[in-house]
Backbone bond lengths (Angstrom), bond angles and torsions (degrees), N, CA, C in turn:
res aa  C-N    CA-C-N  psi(-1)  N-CA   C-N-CA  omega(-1)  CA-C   N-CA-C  phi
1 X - - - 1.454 - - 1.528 108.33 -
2 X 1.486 112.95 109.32 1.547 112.76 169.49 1.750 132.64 -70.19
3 X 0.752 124.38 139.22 1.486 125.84 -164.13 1.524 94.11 -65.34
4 X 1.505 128.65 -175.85 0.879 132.94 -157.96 1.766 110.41 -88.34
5 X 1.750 94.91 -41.15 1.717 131.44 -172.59 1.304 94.14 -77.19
6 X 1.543 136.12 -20.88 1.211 132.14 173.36 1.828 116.29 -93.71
7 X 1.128 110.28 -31.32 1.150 102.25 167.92 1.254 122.66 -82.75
8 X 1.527 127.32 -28.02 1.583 126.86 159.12 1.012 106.42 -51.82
9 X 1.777 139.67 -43.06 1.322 135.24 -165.96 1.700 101.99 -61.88
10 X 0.956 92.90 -56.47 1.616 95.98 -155.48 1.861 99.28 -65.47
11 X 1.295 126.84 -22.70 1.346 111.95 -164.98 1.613 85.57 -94.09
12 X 1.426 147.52 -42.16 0.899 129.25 160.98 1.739 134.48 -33.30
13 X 1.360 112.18 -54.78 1.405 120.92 155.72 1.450 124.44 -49.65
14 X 1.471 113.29 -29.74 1.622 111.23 173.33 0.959 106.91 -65.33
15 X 1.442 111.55 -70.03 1.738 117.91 -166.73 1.872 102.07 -50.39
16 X 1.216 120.96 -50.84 1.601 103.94 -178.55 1.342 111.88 -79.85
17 X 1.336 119.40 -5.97 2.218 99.56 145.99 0.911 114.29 -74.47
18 X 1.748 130.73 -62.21 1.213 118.59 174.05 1.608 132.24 -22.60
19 X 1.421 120.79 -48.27 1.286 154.27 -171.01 1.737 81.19 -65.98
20 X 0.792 106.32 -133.83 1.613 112.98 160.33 1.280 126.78 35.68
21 X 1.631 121.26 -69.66 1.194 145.07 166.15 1.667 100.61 -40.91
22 X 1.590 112.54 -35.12 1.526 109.12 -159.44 1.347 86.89 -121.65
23 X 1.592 109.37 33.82 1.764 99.40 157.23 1.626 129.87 58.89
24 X 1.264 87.53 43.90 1.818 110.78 -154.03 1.513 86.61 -111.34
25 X 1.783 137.40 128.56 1.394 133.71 167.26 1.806 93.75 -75.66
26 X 1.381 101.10 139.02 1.044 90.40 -176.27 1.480 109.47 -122.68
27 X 1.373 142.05 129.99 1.369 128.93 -179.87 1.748 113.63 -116.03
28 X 0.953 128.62 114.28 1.345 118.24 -178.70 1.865 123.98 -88.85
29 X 1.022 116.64 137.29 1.815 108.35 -172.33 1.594 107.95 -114.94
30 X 1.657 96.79 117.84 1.231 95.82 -177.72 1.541 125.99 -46.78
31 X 0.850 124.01 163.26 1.713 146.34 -159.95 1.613 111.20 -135.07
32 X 1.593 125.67 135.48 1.387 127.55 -168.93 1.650 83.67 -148.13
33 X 1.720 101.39 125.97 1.512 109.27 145.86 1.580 127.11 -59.07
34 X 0.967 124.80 171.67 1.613 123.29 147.05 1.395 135.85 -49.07
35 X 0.826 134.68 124.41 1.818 115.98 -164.75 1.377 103.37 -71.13
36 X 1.165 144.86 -3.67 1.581 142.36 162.35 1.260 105.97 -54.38
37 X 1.271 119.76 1.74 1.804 92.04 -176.59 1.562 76.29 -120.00
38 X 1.328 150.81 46.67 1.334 147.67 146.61 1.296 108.73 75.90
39 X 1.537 113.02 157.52 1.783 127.79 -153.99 1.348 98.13 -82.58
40 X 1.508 134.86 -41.07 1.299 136.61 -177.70 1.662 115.58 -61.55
41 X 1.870 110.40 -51.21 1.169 96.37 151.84 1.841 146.21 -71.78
42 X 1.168 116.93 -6.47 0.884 143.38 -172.92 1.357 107.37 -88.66
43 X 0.987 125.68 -36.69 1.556 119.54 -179.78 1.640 108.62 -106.58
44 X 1.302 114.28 6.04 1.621 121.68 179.90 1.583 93.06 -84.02
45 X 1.665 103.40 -38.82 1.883 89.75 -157.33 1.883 83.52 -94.64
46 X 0.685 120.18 -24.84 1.800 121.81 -167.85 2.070 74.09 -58.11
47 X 1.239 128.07 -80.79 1.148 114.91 -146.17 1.643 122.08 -53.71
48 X 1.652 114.09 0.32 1.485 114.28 177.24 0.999 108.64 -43.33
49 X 1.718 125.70 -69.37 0.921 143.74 179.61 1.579 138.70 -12.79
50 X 1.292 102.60 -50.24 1.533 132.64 -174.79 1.412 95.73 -95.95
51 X 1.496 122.02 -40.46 1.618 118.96 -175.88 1.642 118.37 -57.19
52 X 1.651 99.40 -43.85 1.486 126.47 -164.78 1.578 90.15 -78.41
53 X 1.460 126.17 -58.10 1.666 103.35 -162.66 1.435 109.96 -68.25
54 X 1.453 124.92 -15.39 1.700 120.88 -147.62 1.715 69.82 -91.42
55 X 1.145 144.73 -51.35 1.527 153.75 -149.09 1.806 98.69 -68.70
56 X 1.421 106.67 -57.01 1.542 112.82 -175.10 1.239 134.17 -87.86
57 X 1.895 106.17 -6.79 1.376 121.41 -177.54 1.515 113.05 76.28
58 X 1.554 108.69 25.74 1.566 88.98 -175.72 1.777 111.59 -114.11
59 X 0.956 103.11 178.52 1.789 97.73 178.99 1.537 117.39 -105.30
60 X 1.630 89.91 121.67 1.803 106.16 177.22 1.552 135.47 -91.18
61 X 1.022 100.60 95.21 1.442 83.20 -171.48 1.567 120.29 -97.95
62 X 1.667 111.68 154.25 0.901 113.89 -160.82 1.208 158.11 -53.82
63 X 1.334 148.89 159.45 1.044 127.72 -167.45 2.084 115.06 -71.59
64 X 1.490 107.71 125.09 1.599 103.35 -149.10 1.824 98.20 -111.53
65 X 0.896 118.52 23.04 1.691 100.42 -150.81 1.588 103.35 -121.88
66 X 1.656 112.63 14.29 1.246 127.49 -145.14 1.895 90.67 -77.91
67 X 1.479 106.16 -32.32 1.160 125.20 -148.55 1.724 99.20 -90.14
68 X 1.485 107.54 -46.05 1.549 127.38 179.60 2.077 109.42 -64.03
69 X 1.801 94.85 -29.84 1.276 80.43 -167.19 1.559 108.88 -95.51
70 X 1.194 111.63 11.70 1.368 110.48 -165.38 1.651 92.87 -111.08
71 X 1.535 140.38 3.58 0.849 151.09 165.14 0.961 136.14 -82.85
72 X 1.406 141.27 49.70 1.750 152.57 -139.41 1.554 99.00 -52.84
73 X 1.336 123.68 -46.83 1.745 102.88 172.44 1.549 108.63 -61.43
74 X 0.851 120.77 -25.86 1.745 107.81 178.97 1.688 132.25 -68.16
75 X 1.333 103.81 -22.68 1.186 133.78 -177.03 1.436 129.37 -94.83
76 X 1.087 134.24 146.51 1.890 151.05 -174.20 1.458 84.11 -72.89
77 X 1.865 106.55 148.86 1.335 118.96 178.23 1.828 101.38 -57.15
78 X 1.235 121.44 -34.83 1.446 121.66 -162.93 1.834 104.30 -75.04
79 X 1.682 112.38 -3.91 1.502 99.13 158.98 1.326 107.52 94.36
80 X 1.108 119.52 -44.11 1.559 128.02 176.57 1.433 121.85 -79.77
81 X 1.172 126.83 -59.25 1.426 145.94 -152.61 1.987 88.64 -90.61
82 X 1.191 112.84 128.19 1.625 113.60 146.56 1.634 124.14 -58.88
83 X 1.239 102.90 131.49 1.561 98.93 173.93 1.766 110.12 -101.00
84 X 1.128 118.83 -175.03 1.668 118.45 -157.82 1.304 104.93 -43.23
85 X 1.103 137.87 -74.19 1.821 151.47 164.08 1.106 90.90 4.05
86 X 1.851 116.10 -78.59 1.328 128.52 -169.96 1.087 120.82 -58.54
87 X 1.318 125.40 -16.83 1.380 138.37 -165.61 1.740 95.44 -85.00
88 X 1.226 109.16 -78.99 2.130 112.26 173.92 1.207 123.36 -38.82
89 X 1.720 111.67 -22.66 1.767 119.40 171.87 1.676 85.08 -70.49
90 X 0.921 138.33 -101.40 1.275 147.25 -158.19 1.283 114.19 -44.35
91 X 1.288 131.57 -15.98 1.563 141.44 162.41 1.558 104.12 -60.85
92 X 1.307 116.86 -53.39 1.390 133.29 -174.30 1.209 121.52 -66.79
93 X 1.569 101.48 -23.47 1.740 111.74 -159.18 2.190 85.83 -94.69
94 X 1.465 94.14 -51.94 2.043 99.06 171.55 1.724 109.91 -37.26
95 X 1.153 112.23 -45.72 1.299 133.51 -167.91 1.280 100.85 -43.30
96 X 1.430 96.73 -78.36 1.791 109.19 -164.81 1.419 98.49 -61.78
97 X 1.179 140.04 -46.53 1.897 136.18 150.54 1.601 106.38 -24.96
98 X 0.854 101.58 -73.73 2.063 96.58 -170.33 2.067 106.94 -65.31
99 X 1.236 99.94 -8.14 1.670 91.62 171.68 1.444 124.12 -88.20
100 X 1.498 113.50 4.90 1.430 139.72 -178.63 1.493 108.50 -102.86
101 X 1.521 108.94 2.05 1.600 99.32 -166.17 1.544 99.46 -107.46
């Protein structure tokens, strides 16, 4: 039975070999739970991120949503998820990331 941080790892790492293999630039953007699920778990899966690009050579960019999530019009009633608004901030923010590639 794989842990949770192990099975995100590894399907994350597939898809960016796969990707890869077919000559795909690949950039990955870090990802943050909610801090309700606690700092120990929270910083186990936060560190995939940083583990997987330094491992695969690819470029991570940062975690961006700090700004979107603290913005209640930007956001889905459930608090977590961006809704459309939030969605074109972060389209824009990918943007200027993929114009470096």
């Amino acid at each position: 039975h794989l842990s949770i941080r192990r099975q995100r790892q590894m399907c994350i790492r597939d898809s960016c070999k796969i990707a890869q293999k077919h000559k795909v630039t690949v950039i990955l953007m870090q990802m943050r739970i909610p801090p309700n699920y606690g700092k120990r778990y929270s910083e186990a899966l936060e560190s995939i991120y940083t583990e997987l690009a330094g491992e695969l050579n690819i470029k991570l960019v940062p975690f961006m949503l700090n700004n979107i999530a603290l913005d209640s019009s930007l956001m889905l009633p459930d608090g977590i998820h961006p809704n459309e608004n939030g969605q074109l901030l972060i389209a824009e923010e990918v943007f200027k990331w993929m114009s470096f590639l």
